[in-house]
TIVONU-662643 format. One record per residue (C-alpha): residue in one letter; x, y negated, z negated; residue number from 1. Coordinates in pm, 1 decimal. Each point is the difference from the previous one (the first is absolute). Layout:
N
   res       east      north         up     n
     A          X          Y          Z   NUM
...
END
This chain:
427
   res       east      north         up     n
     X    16730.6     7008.7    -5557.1     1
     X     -190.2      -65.5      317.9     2
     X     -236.3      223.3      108.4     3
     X      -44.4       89.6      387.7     4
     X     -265.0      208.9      262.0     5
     X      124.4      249.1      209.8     6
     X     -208.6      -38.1      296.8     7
     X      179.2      256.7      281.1     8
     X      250.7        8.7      277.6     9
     X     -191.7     -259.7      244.5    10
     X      110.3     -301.0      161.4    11
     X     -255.1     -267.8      -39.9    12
     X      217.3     -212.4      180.5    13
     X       -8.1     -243.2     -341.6    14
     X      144.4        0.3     -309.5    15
     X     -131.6      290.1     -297.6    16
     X     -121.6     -312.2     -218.9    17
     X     -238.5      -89.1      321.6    18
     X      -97.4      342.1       53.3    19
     X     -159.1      142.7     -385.3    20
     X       52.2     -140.4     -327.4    21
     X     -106.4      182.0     -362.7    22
     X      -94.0     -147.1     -323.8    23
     X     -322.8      247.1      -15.8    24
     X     -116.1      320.9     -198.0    25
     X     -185.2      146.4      276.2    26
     X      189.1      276.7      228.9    27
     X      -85.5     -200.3      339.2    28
     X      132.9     -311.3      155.3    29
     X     -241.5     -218.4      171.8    30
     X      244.1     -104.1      278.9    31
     X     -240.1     -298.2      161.7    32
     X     -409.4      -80.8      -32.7    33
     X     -143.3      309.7      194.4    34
     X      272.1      288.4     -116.2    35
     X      138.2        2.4      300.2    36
     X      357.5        8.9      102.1    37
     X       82.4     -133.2      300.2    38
     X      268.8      134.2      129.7    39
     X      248.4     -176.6      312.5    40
     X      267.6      219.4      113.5    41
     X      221.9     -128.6      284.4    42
     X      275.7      172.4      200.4    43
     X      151.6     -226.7      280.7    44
     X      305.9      -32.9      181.7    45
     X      200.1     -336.4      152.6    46
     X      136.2       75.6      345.1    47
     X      174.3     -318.8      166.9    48
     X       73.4     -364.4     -154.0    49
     X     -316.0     -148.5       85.8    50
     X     -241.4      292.0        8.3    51
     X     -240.2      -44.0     -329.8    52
     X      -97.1      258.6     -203.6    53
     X     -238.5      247.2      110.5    54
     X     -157.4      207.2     -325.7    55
     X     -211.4      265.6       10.4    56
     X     -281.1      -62.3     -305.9    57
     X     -170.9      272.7     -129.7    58
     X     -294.4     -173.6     -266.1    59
     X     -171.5      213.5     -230.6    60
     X     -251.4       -9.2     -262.3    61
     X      -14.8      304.3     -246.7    62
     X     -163.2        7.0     -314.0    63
     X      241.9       68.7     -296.4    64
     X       12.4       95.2     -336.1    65
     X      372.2      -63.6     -153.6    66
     X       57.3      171.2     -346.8    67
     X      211.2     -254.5     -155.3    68
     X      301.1       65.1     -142.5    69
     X      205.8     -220.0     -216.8    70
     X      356.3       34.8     -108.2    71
     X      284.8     -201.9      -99.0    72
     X      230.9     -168.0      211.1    73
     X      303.6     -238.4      -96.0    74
     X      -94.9     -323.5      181.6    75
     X     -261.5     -108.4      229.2    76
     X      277.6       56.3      268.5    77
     X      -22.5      313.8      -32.4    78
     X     -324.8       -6.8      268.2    79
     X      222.8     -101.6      225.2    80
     X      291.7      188.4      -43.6    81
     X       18.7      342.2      166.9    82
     X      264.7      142.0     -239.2    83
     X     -164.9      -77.9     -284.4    84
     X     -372.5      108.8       86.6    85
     X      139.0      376.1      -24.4    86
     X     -105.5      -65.3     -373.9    87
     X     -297.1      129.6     -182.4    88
     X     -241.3      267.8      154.4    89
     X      -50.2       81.5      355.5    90
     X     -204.0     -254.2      217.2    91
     X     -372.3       63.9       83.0    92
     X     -224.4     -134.5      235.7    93
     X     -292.5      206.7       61.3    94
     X     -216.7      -65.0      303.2    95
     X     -373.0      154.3       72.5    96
     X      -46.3      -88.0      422.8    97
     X     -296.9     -146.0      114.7    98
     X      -93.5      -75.8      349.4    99
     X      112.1     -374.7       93.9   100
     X     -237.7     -224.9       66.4   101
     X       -1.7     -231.0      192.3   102
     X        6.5     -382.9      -61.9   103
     X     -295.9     -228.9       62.7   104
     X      -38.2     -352.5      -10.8   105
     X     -272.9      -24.2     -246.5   106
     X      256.6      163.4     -260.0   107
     X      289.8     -216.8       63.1   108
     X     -258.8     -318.1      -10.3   109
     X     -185.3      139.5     -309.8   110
     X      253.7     -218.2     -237.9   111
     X     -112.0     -311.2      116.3   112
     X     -378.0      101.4      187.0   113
     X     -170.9     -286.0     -230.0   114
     X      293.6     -240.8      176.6   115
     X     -135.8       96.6      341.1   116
     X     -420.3       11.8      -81.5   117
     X       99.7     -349.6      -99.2   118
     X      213.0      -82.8      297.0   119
     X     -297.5      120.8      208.3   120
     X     -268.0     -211.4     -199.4   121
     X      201.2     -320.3      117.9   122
     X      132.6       46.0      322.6   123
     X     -327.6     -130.8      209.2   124
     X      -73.6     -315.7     -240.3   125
     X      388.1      -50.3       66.9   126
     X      -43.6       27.8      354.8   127
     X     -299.9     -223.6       -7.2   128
     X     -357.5       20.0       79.8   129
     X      -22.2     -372.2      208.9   130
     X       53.0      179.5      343.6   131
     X     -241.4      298.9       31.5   132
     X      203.1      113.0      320.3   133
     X      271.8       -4.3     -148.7   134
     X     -139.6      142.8     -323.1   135
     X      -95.0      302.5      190.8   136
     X      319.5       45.2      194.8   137
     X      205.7       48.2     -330.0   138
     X     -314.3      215.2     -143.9   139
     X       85.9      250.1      334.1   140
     X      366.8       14.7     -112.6   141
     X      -47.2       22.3     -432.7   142
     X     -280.4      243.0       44.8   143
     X      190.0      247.5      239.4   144
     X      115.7      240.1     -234.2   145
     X      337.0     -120.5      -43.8   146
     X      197.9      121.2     -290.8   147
     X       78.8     -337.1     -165.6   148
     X      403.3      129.5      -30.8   149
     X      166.1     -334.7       26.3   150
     X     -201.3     -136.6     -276.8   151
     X       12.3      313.4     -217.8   152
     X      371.1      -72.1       25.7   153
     X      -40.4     -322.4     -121.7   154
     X     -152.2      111.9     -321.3   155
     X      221.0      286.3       -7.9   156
     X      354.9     -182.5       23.0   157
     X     -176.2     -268.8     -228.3   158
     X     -119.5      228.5     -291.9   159
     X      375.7      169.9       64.8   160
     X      202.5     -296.2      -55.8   161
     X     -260.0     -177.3     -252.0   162
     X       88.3      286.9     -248.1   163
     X      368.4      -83.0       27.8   164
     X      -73.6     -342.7     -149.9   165
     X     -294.2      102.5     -230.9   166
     X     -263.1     -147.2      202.6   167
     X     -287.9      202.4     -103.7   168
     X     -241.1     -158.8      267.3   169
     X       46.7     -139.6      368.3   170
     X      -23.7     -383.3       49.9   171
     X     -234.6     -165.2      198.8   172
     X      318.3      -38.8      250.2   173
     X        2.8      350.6       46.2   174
     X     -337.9       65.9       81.5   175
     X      -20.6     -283.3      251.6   176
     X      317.3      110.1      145.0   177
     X     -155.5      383.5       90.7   178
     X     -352.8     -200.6      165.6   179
     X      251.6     -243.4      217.9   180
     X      191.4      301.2       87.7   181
     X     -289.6      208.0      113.5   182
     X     -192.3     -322.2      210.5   183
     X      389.9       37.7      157.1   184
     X      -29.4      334.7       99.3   185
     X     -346.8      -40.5      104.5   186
     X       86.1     -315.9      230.2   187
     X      277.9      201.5      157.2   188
     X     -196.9      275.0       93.0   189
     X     -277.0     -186.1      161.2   190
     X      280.8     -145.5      245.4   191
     X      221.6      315.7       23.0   192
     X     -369.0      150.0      135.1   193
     X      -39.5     -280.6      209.0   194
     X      417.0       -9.2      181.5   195
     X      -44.1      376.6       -0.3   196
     X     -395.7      -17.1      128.3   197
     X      -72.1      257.6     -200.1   198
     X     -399.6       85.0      -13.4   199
     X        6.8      223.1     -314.6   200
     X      179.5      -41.2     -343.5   201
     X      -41.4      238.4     -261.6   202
     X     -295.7      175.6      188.4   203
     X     -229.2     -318.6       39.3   204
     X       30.3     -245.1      296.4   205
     X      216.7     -259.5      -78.3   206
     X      -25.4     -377.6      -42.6   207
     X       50.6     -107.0      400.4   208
     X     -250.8      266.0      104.1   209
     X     -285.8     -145.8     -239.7   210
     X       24.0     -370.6       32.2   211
     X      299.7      -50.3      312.4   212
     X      337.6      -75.6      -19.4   213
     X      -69.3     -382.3      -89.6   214
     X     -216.4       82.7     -319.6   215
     X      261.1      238.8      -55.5   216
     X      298.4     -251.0       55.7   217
     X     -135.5     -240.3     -192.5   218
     X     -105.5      230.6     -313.9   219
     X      362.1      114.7      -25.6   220
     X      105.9     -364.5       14.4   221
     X     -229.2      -84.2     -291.8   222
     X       82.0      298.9     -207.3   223
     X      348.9     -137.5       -1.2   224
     X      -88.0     -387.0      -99.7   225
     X     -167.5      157.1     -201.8   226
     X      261.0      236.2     -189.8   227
     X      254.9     -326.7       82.2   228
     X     -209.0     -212.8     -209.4   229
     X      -55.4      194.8     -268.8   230
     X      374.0      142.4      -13.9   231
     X       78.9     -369.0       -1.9   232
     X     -232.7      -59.0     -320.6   233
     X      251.1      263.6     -190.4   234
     X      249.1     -250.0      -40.4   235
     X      270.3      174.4      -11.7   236
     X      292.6      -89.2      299.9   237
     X      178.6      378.4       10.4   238
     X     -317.1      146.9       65.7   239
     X     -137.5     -238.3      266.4   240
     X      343.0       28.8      140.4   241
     X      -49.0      398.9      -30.4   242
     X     -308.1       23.2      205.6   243
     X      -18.3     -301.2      223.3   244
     X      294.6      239.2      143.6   245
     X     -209.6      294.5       44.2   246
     X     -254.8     -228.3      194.0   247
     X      316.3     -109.3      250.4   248
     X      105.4      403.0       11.3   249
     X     -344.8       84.7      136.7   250
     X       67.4     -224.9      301.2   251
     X      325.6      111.5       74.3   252
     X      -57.0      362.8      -41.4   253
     X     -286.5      -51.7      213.5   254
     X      223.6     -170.5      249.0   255
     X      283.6      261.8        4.6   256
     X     -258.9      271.6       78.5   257
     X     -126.0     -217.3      268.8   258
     X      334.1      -33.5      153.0   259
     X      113.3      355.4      -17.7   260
     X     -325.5      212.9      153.5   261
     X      114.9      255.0      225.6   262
     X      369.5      -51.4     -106.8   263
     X      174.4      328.9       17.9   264
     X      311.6     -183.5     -116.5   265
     X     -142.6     -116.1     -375.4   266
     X      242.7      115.6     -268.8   267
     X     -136.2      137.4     -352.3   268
     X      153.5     -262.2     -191.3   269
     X     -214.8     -254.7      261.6   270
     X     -325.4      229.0      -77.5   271
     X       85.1      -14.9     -409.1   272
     X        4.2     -402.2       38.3   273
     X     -273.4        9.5      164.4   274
     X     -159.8      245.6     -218.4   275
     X       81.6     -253.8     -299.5   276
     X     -130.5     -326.5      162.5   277
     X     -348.5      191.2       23.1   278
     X      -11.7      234.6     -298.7   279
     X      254.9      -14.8     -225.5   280
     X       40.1     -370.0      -51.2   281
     X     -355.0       -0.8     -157.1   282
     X       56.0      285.2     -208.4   283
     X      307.5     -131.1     -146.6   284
     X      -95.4     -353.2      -76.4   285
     X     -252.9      135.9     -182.2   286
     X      176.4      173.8     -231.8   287
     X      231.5     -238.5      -50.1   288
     X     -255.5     -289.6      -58.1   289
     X     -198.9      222.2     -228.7   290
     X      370.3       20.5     -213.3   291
     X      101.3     -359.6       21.1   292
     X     -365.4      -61.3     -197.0   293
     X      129.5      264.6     -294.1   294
     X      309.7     -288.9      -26.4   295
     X      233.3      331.2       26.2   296
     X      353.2      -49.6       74.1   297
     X      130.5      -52.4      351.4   298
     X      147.8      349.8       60.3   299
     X     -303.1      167.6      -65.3   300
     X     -192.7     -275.4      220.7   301
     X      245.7      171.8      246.9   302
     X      -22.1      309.5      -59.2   303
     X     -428.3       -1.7       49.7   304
     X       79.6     -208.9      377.9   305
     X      233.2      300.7       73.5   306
     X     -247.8      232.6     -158.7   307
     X     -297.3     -127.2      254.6   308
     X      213.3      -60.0      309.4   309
     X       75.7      348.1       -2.3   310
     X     -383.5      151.5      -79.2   311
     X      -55.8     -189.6      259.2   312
     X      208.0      111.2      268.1   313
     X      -55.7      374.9     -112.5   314
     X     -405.3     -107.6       34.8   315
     X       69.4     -156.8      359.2   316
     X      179.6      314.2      114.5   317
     X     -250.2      291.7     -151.7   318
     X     -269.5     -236.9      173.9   319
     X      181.7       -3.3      318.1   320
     X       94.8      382.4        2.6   321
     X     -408.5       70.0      -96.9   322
     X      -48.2     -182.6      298.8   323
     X      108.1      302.0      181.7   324
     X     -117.4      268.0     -211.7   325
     X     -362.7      -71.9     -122.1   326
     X     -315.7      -10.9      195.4   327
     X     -173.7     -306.8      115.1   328
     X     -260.5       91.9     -246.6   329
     X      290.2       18.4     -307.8   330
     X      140.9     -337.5      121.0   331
     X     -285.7     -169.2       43.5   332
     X       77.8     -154.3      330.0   333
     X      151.0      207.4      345.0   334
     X      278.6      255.3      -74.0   335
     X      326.8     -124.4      207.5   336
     X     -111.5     -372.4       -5.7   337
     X      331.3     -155.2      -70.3   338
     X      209.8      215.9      280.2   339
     X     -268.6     -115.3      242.0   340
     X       16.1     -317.9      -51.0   341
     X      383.6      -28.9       34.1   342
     X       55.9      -34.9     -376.9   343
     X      326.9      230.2      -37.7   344
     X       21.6      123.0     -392.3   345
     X      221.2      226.7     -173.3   346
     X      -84.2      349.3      103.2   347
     X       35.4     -121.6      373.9   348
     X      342.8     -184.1      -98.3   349
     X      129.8      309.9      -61.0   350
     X     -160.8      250.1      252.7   351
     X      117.3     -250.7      244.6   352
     X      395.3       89.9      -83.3   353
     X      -95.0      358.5      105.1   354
     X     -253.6       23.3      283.6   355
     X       89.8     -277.2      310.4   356
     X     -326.9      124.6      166.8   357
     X     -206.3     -186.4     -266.3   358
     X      195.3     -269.3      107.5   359
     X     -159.1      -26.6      339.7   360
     X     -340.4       75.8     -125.1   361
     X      -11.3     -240.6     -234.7   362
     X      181.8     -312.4      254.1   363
     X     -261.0      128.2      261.7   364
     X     -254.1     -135.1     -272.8   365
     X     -208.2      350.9        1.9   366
     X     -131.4      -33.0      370.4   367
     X      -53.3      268.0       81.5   368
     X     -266.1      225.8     -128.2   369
     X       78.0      264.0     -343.2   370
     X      383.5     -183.2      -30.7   371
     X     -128.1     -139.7     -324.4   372
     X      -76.2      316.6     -127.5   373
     X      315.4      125.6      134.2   374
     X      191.1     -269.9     -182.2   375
     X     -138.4       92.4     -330.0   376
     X       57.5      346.8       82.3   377
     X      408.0     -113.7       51.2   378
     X      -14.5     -152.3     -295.4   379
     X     -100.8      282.0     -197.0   380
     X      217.9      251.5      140.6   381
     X      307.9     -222.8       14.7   382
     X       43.4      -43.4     -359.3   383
     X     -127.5     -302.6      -18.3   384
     X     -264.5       58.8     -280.7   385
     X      229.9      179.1     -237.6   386
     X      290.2     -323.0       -0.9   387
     X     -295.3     -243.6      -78.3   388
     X     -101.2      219.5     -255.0   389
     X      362.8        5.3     -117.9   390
     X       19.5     -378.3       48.3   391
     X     -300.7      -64.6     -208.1   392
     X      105.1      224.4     -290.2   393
     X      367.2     -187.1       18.0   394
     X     -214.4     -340.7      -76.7   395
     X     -235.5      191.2     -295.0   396
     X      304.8      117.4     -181.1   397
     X      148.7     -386.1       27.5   398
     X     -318.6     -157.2     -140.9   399
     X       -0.2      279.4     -320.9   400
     X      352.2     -114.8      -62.7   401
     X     -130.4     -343.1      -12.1   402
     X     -204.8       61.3     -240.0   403
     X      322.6      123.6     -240.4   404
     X      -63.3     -321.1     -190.7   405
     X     -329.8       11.0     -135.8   406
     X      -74.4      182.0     -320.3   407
     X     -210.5      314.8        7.9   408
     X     -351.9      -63.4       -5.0   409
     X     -339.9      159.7      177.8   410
     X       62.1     -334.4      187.1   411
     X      341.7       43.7      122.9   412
     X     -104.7      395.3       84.1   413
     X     -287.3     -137.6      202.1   414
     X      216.3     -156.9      234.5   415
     X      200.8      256.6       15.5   416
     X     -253.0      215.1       78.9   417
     X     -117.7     -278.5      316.4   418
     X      291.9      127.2      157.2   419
     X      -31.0      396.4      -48.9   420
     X     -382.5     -105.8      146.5   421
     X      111.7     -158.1      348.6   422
     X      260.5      307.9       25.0   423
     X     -288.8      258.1     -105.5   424
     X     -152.9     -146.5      311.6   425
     X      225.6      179.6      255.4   426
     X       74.6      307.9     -218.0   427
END
């Protein structure tokens, strides 16, 4: 006879098997590492062929205590069968509220925190100490404050798919692979700061600003012989491939942005490319390099591309909609910056398909004095905010999906939670 746990009318959106399972004496079921269920309810609706799906997500954490109950059932089906889970004793699932909290990236990173103090330790000898000048350029960018996220996504889709082969450590590739991917961020910033002439980046003065745009030109260009060399030294074709890609992306995201300031005429799905040349191309290689070094299967390989091309997008699009809604002081660097500068992104996309006006203040190139201001203002009131916001939870609910494959672990939940961060961001 097999024995089963009634765990209460609520959609988990997985299987019961996934959700609790019972072989204890003790009245409570410890449903992950913390006792916390985390709950993901979703109510959507498909209007049109080719409109996606829109969810509303409500997350929760509560603190529960489950009495568990065990009775007999015929088969293991039975779980899954609604007509035959009307046997045994009522269902019970007990819930004390608690306020949510919300997530921070020093949680979700706490899994793999000795990863990154080592990652740290070794990205200035791997940048090199033979060019002071240089030296110090990439010390303005590492010791900026930033939060290290494509890197701790390195070691979190590596730990995630290690387990599935029974890798109990990372390899050396793996570790090398999150350093070249940071010196690849870095590189990219110190240019995007220079095309953009930006003079702050994450509250300090950028690169240009210090040493000039040639110091700054040239430190970018190092950081990525650099990275190129060292990816090289992996040995391992799919992955050069992989990256050398994201490299090339950079450039021609860089180049579609150029072409397109001022455009009133961009289309979304020209803004999402773009968005994944600069962003999301990164983000995804990463995670599927960091799985192609666990040897998993192709699918899954798959699976963790799809997973990061879509974090990424949703990132690109909270960024771009926090352009418009935080304070210089919260962004680090001017409030409105891309929208005067021409750079059309999502939430103008859309408030430009109800508001002409912003049409004409934005292709008179904000002569005239307050029209940026009253741009923003458009955008706001137009809607435009809301559909990015919709836009970037349509991408986070893609990249959980991905993540389908993977089995549970605080790893896998980690990057699950990297998504609920980036939308908590907006909330």
């Amino acid at each position: 006879m097999m024995m089963s746990v009634a765990c209460g009318n609520l959609d988990f959106g997985r299987s019961a098997l996934d959700v609790a399972s019972c072989g204890c004496s003790s009245n409570v079921v410890r449903l992950d590492r913390s006792s916390s269920l985390r709950c993901s309810v979703k109510t959507g609706l498909q209007a049109g062929k080719n409109r996606a799906y829109v969810g509303k997500k409500l997350d929760c954490f509560r603190r529960v205590s489950v009495p568990c109950q065990v009775f007999p059932t015929k088969t293991s089906g039975a779980l899954f069968n609604d007509h035959e889970i009307t046997q045994g004793p009522p269902q019970v699932l007990e819930v004390k509220d608690e306020p949510r909290r919300p997530i921070s990236l020093a949680n979700v990173f706490e899994v793999v925190a000795d990863d990154l103090q080592a990652l740290n330790q070794n990205l200035r000898s791997i940048v090199g100490a033979d060019n002071p000048v240089l030296m110090s350029a990439a010390e303005q960018i590492f010791g900026a404050g930033g939060k290290r996220m494509r890197p701790a996504l390195v070691f979190l889709a590596s730990r995630a798919t290690a387990e599935m082969m029974g890798l109990k450590e990372l390899t050396r590739e793996h570790r090398r692979l999150a350093e070249i991917i940071e010196m690849i961020h870095t590189a990219s910033l110190i240019h995007d700061d220079v095309l953009d002439d930006s003079d702050m980046r994450r509250g300090k003065e950028t690169v240009h600003q210090l040493f000039g745009t040639r110091v700054a030109v040239l430190a970018g260009d190092f950081m990525f012989a650099q990275s190129s060399w060292y990816l090289a030294n992996l040995e391992n074709l799919e992955v050069i491939k992989l990256i050398s890609q994201v490299i090339k992306d950079f450039a021609s995201g860089e180049i579609k942005q150029a072409s397109s300031l001022f455009d009133c005429d961009i289309e979304l799905e020209e803004y999402l490319i773009k968005s994944y040349y600069k962003t999301a191309s990164l983000i995804a290689a990463s995670a599927k390099g960091a799985a192609i070094f666990s040897g998993v299967d192709g699918k899954t390989c798959e699976q963790m591309y799809q997973y990061g091309k879509n974090l990424g997008l949703s990132f690109q699009v909270v960024d771009d909609i926090l352009d418009f809604t935080q304070s210089a002081e919260q962004l680090g660097k001017p409030a409105g910056s891309d929208l005067a500068k021409g750079n059309l992104t999502a939430p103008v996309i859309f408030a430009l398909q109800k508001e002409p006006k912003l049409r004409d203040i934005i292709e008179s190139e904000f002569c005239q004095t307050g029209s940026l201001d009253e741009a923003i203002n458009l955008v706001n009131i137009c809607g435009g905010i809301k559909r990015a916001q919709e836009l970037a939870k349509e991408k986070a609910d893609l990249a959980i999906q991905n993540l389908q494959p993977l089995p549970k672990s605080s790893f896998k939940l980690a990057l699950e939670d990297m998504v609920m961060y980036n939308l908590e961001r907006i909330d």
